[in-house]
C-alpha positions as CSV (number, residue, x, y, z in Angstrom):
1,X,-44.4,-42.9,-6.3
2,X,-41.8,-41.5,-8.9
3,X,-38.3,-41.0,-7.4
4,X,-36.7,-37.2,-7.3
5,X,-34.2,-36.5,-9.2
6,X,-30.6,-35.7,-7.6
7,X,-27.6,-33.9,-8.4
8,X,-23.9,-33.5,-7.4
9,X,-23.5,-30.6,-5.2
10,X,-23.7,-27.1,-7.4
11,X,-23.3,-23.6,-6.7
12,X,-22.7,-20.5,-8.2
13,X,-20.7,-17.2,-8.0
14,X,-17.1,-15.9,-6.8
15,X,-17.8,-17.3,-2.7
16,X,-17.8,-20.9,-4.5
17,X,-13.8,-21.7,-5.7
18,X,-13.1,-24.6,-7.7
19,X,-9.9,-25.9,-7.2
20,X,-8.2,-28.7,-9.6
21,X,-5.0,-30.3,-10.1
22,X,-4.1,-28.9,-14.1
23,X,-1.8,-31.9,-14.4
24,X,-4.3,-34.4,-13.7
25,X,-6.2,-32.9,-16.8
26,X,-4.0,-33.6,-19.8
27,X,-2.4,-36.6,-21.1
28,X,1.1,-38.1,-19.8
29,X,2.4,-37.8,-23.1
30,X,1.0,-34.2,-24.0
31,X,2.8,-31.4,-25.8
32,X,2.8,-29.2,-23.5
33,X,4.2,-31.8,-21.2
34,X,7.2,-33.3,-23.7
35,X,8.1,-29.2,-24.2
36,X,8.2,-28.7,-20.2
37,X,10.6,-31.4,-20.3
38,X,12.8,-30.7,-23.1
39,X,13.0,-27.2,-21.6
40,X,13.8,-28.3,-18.4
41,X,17.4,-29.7,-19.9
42,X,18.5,-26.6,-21.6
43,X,21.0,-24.6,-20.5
44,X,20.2,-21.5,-19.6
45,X,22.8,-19.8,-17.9
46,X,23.4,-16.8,-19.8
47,X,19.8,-15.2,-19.5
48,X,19.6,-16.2,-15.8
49,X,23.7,-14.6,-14.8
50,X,21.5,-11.1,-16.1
51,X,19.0,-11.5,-13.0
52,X,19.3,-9.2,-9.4
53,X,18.6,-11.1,-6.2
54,X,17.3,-7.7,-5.4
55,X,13.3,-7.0,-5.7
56,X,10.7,-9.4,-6.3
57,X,11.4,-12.9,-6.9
58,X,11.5,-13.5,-10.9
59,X,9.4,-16.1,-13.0
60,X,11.8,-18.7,-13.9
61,X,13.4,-18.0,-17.4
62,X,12.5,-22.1,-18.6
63,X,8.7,-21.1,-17.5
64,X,9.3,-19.0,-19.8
65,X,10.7,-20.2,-22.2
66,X,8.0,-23.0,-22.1
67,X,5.2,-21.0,-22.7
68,X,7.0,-18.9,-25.5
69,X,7.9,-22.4,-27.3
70,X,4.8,-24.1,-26.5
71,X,3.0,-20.6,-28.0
72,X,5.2,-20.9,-31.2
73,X,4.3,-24.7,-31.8
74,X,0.6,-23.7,-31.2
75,X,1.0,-20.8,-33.7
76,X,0.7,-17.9,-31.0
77,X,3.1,-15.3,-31.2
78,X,1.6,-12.2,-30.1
79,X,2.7,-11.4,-25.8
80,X,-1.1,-10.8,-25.4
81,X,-2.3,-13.8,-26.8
82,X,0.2,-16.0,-24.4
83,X,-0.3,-13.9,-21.6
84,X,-4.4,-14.5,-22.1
85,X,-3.6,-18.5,-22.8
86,X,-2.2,-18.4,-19.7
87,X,-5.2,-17.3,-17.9
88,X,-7.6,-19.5,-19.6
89,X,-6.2,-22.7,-21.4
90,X,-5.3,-25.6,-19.6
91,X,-1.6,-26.4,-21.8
92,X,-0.3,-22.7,-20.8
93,X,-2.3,-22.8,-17.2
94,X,0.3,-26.0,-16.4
95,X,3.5,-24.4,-18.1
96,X,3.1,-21.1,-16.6
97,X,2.3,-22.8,-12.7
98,X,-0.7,-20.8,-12.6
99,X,1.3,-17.7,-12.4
100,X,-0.4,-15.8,-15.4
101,X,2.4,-13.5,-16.5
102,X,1.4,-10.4,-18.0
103,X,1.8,-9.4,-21.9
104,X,4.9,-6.9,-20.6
105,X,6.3,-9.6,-19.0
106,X,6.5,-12.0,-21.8
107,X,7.1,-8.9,-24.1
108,X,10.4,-7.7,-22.0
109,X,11.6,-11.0,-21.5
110,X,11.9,-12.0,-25.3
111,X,13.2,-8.6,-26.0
112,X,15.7,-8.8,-24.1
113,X,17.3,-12.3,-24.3
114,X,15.9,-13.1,-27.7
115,X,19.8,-12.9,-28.7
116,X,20.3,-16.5,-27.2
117,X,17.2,-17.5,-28.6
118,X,19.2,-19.3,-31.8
119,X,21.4,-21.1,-29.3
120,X,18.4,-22.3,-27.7
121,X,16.6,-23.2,-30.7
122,X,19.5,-25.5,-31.5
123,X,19.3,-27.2,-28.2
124,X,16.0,-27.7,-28.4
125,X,16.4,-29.7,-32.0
126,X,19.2,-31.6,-30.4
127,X,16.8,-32.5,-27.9
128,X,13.9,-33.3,-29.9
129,X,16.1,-35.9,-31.9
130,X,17.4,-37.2,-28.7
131,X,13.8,-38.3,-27.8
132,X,12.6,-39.4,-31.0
133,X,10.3,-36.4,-31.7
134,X,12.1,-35.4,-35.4
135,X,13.6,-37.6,-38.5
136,X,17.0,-35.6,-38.9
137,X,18.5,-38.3,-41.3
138,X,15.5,-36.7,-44.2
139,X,15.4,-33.3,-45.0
140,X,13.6,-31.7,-47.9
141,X,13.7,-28.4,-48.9
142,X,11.2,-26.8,-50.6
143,X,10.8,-23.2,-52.6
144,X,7.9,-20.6,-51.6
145,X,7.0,-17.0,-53.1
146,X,6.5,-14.7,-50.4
147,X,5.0,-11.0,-50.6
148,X,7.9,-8.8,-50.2
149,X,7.4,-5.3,-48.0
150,X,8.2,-3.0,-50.6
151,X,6.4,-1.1,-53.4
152,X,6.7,-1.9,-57.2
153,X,7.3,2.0,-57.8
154,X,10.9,1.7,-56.6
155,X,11.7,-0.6,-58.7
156,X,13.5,1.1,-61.4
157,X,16.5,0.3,-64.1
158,X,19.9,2.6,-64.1
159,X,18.4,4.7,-66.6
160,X,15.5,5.3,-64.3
161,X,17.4,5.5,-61.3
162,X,19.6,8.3,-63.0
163,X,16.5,10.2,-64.0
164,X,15.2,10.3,-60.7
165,X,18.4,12.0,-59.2
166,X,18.9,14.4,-61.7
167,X,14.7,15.9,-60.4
168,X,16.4,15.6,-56.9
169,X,19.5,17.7,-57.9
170,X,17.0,20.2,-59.0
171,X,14.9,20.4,-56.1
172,X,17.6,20.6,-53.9
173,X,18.9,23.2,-56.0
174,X,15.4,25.2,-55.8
175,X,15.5,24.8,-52.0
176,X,18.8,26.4,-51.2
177,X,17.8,29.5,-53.4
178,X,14.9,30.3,-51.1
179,X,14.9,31.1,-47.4
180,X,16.3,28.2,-45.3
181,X,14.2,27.3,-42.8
182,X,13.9,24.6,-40.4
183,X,11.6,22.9,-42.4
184,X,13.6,23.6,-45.6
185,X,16.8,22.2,-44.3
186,X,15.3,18.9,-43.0
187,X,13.6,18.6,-46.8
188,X,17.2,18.9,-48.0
189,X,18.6,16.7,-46.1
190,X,15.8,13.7,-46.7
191,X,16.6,14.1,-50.3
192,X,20.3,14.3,-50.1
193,X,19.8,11.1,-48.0
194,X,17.8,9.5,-50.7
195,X,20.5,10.9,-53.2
196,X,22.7,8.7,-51.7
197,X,20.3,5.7,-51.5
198,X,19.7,6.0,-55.3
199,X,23.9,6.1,-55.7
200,X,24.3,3.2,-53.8
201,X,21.7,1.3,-56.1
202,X,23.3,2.6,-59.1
203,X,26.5,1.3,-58.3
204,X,25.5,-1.9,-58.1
205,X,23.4,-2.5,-60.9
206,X,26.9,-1.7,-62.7
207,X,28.9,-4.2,-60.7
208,X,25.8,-7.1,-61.2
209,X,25.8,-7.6,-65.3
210,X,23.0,-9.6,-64.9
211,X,20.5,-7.3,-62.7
212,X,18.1,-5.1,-65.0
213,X,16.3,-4.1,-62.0
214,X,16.5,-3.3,-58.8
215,X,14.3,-2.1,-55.8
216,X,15.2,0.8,-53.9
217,X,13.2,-0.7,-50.7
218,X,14.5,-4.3,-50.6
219,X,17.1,-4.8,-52.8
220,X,16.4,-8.5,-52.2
221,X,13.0,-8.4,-54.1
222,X,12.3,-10.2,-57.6
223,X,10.2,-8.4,-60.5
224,X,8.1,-10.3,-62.3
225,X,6.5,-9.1,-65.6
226,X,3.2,-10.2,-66.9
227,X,1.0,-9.2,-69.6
228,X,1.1,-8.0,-73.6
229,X,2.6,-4.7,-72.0
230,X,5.3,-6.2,-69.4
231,X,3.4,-4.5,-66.5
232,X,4.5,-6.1,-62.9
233,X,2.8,-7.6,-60.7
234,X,3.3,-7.0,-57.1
235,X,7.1,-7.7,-55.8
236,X,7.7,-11.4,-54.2
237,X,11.0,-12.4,-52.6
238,X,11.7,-16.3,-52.8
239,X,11.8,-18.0,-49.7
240,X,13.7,-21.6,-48.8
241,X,11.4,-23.8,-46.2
242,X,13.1,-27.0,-44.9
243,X,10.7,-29.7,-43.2
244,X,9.4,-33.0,-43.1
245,X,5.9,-34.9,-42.9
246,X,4.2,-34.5,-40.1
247,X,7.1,-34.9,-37.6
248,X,9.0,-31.8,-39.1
249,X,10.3,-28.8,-37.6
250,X,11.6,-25.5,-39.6
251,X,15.5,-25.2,-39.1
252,X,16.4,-22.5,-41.5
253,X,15.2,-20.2,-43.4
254,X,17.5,-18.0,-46.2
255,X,17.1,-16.0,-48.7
256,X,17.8,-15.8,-52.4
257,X,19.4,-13.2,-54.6
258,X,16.0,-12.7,-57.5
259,X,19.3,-12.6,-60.4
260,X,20.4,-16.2,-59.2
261,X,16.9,-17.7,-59.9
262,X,16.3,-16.7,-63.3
263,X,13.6,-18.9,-64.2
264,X,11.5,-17.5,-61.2
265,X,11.3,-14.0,-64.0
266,X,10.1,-16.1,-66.9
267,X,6.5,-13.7,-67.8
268,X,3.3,-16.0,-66.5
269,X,1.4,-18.0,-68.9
270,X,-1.7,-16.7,-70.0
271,X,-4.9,-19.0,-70.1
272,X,-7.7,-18.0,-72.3
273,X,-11.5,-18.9,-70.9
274,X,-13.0,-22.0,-72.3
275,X,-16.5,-20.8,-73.0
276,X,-19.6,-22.7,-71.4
277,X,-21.4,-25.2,-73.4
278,X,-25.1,-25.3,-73.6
């Protein structure tokens, strides 16, 4: 007679709890686990001297700060992404204790002490080369071109710039002949405001002898013309990136002036199409 088949108990539905020890399910020398612990040293004074003893009891600010690392290392930024993580994956379950803190929660706590965040950051890179985690004694620094937010159409020479103000001039001019209005005055004064904007950048395309150009937006931009007819190409801003291998961690960041990298302007090459052969 054939033998029937048996199974480990199973059931189904809300009345049915499972209940399991997180820590038992991740490695002893997981992320999550060597962030918890790196945490767990810093000094975090300053954000917690800003806390009441009155109402509810707070989450600690290293849970916190835990899940908000951990989230950066694991490329998740966004307050409603961590606060979901920690409802549902195991890593954030275990740094947050189970507490599943709400997208507000994470939201209001790095607006409001993100000022010590660089002081932390520092500790933590201290920390990490402390424990082996980094190579500080190599660091390579590397050059990338990053869309810039602002729009080509601002970015004018003197000559340019001077045109634009004198067609301000005569607007404003036309407005204060008619009736003034509410909605007349503010019109005047967004365009005396951008008077002034287009003074500033005047003035210092005469003090830099080397700028041609310069963006109204983001004065920090770069121009790069390509083409028969110099036409240019959407605005980039060079970026500096320092990191190593595989072990690497991004200390700084900065950015460059577009007249101090010269070469970055050079027009792009322009590559013909090598037709098929049959």
């Amino acid at each position: 007679m054939r033998n029937m088949a048996t199974f480990k108990k199973y059931e189904t539905g809300h009345a049915h709890g499972v209940v399991i020890d997180v820590g038992g399910y991740l490695a002893a020398g997981h992320l999550c686990r060597q962030v918890e612990k790196i945490v767990s040293t810093l000094d975090t004074s300053a954000i917690e001297a800003n806390y009441s003893g009155l109402g509810q009891n707070g989450l600690h600010p290293k849970l916190m700060l835990s899940v908000i690392f951990y989230g950066y290392m694991e490329g998740i930024r966004s307050g409603r992404k961590l606060s979901q993580a920690c409802a549902e994956n195991l890593p954030f379950i275990y740094l947050s204790k189970a507490y599943r803190p709400k997208k507000s929660c994470i939201n209001d706590f790095r607006k409001q002490y993100y000022p010590h965040f660089s002081s932390l950051f520092v500790q933590v890179l201290k920390k990490c080369g402390e424990a082996g985690l980094v190579d500080a004694s190599l660091s390579i620094v590397d050059g990338s071109k990053i869309e810039a937010n602002s729009s080509k159409r601002r970015t004018k020479t003197k000559e340019q710039f001077e045109k634009w103000q004198r067609h301000l001039l005569e607007d404003i001019a036309a407005l204060e002949k008619e009736a003034l209005d509410e909605q007349a005055k503010k019109k005047i004064a967004c365009k005396n405001s951008l008077h002034e904007k287009i003074s500033q950048a005047i003035e210092v395309l005469d003090n830099g002898a080397s700028i041609e150009k310069l963006n109204l937006t983001d004065a920090d931009e770069i121009y790069i013309m390509k083409g028969k007819r110099a036409t240019s190409i959407p605005i980039t801003m060079p970026r500096q990136l320092a990191a190593k291998d595989t072990k690497s961690l991004l200390i700084a960041t900065s950015l460059l002036r577009a007249m101090t990298k010269p070469s970055l302007c050079r027009p792009f090459k322009a590559y013909k199409k090598t037709p098929h052969r049959k």
